[in-house]
Structure formats: structure tokens, C-alpha cells
C-alpha positions as CSV (number, residue, x, y, z in Angstrom):
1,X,97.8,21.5,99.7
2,X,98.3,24.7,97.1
3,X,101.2,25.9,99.4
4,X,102.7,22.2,99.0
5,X,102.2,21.8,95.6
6,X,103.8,25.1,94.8
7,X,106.8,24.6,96.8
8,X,107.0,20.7,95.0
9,X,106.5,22.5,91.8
10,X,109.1,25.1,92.6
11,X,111.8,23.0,93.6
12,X,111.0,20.5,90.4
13,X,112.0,24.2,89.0
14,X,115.5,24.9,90.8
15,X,116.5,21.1,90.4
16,X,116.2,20.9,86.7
17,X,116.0,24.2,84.7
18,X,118.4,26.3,86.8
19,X,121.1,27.9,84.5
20,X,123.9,26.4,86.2
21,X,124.3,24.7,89.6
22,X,125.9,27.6,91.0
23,X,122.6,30.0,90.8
24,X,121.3,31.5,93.7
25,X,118.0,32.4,94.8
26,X,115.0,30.9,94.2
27,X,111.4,31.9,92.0
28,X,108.2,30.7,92.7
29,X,105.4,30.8,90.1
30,X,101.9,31.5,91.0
31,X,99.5,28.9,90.0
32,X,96.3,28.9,89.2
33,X,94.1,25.8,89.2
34,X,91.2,25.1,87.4
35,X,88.6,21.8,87.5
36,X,87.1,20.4,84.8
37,X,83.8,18.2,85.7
38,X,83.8,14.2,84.2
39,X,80.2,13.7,83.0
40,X,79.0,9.8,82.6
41,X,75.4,9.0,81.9
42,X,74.5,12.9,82.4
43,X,76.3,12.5,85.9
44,X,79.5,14.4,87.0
45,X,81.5,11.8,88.7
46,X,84.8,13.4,89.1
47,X,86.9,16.2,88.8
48,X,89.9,16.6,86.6
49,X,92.2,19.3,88.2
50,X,95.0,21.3,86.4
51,X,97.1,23.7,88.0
52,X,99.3,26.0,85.6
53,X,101.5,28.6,85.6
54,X,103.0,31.8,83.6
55,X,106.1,31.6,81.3
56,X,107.2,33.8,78.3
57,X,109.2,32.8,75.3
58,X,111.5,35.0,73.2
59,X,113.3,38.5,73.0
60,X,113.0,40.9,73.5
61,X,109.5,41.5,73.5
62,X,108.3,38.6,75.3
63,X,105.2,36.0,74.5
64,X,103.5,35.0,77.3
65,X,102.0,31.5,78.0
66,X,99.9,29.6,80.6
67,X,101.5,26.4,80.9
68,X,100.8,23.1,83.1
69,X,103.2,21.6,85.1
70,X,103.3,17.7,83.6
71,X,106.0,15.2,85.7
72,X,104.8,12.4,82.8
73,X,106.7,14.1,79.8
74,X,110.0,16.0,78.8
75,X,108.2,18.7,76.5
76,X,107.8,22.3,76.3
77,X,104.9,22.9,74.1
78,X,103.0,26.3,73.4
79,X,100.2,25.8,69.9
80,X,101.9,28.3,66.8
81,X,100.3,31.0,65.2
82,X,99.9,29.0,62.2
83,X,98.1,26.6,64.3
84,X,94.4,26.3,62.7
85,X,92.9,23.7,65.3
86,X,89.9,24.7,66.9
87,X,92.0,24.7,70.9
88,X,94.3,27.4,69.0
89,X,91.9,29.7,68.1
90,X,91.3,30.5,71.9
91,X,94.8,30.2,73.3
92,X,97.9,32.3,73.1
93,X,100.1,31.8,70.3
94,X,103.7,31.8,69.3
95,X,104.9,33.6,66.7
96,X,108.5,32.7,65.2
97,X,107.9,36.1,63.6
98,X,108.0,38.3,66.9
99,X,110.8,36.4,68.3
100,X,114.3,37.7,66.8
101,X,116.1,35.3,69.3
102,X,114.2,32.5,68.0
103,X,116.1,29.5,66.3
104,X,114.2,27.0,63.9
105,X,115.7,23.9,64.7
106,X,115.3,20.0,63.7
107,X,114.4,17.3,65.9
108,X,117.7,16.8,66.8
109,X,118.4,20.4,67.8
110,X,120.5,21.2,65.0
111,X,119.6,25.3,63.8
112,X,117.8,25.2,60.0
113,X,118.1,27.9,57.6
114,X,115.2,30.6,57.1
115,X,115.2,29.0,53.9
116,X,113.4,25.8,55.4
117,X,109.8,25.9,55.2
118,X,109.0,22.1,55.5
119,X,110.1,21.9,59.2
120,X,110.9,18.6,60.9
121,X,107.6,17.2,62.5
122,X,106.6,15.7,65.5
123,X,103.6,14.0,67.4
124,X,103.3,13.6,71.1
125,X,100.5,11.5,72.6
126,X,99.0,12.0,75.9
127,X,97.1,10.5,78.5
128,X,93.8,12.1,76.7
129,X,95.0,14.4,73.8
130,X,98.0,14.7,71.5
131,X,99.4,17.8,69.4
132,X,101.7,17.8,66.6
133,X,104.4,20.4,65.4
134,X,107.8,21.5,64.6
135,X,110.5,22.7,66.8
136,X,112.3,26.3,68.0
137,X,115.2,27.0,70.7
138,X,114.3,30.4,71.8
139,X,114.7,31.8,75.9
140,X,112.0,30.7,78.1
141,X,111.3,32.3,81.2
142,X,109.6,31.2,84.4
143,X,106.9,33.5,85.7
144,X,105.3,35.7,83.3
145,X,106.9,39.5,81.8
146,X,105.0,42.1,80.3
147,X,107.1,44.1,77.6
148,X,110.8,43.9,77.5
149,X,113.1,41.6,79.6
150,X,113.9,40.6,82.1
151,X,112.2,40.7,85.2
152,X,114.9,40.3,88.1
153,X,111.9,37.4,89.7
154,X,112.6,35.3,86.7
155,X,114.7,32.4,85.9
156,X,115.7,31.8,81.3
157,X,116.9,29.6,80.0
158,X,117.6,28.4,76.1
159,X,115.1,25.5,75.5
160,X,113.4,23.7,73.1
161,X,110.2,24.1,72.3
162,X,107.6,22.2,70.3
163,X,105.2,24.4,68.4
164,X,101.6,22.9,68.1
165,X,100.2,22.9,64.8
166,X,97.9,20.6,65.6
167,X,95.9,20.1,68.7
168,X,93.4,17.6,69.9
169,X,90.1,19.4,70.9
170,X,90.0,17.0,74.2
171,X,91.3,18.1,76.4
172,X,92.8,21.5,75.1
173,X,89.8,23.1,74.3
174,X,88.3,22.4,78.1
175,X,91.1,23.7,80.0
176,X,92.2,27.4,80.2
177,X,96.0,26.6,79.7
178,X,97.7,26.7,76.3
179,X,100.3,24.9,76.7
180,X,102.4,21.7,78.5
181,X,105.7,22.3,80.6
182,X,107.3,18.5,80.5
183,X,109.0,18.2,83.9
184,X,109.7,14.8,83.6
185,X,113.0,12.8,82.9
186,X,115.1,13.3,80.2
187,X,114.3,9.9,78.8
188,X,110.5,11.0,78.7
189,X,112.0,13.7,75.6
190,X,112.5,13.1,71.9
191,X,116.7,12.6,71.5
């Protein structure tokens, strides 16, 4: 089941994040997968499982992020460093202020001045949680780098990425990933 999922998972990869469609080659990710019991009436009665992943964000010192693999939205999210929910406090953060190749951005994409403190916001519900934040573009990269760039087993790519500064305690706090990679369709994503 792992060894299907991870091949599913890889070739969501390749089919929609690949640089161009003439790249070559292929990357799988490791995943790790963690379960989280469902308690009723002091009772576990179920399991929810999450299996995540490594990518980094930025140059060209890298921050790296444990991510799960969602097929129900069309968001990269990692929580900010100026993130004060209680989930942020034991998750890696992003900080606009190591990434050089960072880009603040508006909801629409277009770049914003460093002038611009009051950052476009935005608010994604899930099936049991929600964050809210503000947007970068910055290179994201599949699989996980220690240091400077770039690992010769990695796919970038330029993407968008929501920064949580706000984060529901359920079920972010429960789980050991920080983040959501959206692999749904486009029309799951904010225009």
C-alpha cells in the first residue's frame, strides 16, 4: 500500500509541478505517515492517517518543510514566522527574511513593494481546520535540502505560497506536519 501510494503521489508530482513537459527523469519523495486516534465517549474508534513529505522554500539557503499531500485543495501552505497560533509555535516556520528570492505578492500574484506591510489576506477552510495568511512566490523544491541548492534529486519550481498566520489548533497541533501541499485542480485555488 506505501509503495503504491508513493508511486500515486509521485506521478500526481511529474503530471503537474514539472518545470516544463519536456523534463526528464523522475523524483520520488519519501513519506512518512503518522496516525492520529479518534476518541468518542473515551473510546478510540478510528484512525486518521496523514502521510507527508519534505520540501524546501527559498534561496539560497533553503527552509525546509514537512508537508501533506492534499488531492482536495490547490494550496501550498507552510505557517510564517510571525505566525503566533499555538500549531506554530511547534512547527517549522517561513521567514520572508531568510529568503532573498522571495517575492511578496497579492492575491492575484501581482509582486508588492517592501513598502507593503498590510499584505493581502486570505482564509482557507478545511475539512477540520482552516489557517489564514498572506501570500509569497518564492522556489519550492520537492524532497528536502540541507544548506545551499540544489540537490541534483530535486525538482523547483516558482510557486505560490500562502503563509499561515493563523492556524486552527485541530488538527495542526495533532499532526507532526506543518504544512498542506494542494494537489488538487486548478479550480480548487484562489484566481
Amino acid at each position: 500500500m506505501a509503495s503504491l501510494l508513493r508511486r500515486t503521489i509521485t506521478g500526481l508530482f511529474l503530471l503537474s509541478l514539472l518545470p516544463s513537459p519536456a523534463a526528464t527523469g523522475s523524483v520520488t519523495i519519501p513519506l512518512s505517515k503518522q496516525y492520529e486516534p479518534v476518541v468518542r465517549n473515551g473510546r478510540t474508534v478510528m484512525y486518521k492517517t496523514a502521510y507527508f513529505g519534505d520540501v524546501s522554500i527559498g534561496e539560497p539557503k533553503s527552509q525546509n518543510f514537512r508537508v501533506v499531500f492534499d488531492t482536495g485543495s490547490g494550496h501550498l501552505f507552510v505557517p510564517s514566522a510571525e505566525c503566533k497560533s499555538e500549531p506554530c509555535a511547534t512547527h517549522s516556520t517561513y521567514s520572508r527574511s531568510a529568503s532573498p528570492s522571495h517575492e511578496s505578492i497579492d492575491h492575484d500574484g501581482n509582486k508588492v513593494g517592501p513598502e507593503v506591510t498590510d499584505y493581502d489576506e486570505v482564509t482557507i477552510a478545511y475539512g477540520t481546520g482552516e489557517i489564514g495568511g498572506d501570500f509569497v512566490r518564492d522556489t519550492v523544491c520537492f524532497g528536502s535540502a540541507e544548506g545551499e541548492r540544489k540537490d541534483a534529486g530535486q525538482i523547483c519550481v516558482r510557486a505560490r505560497t500562502i503563509l499561515a498566520t493563523e492556524m486552527s489548533p485541530q488538527p495542526f497541533s495533532a499532526f507532526e506536519f506543518d504544512g498542506v501541499l494542494g494537489l488538487g485542480l486548478e479550480n480548487l485555488a484562489l484566481d
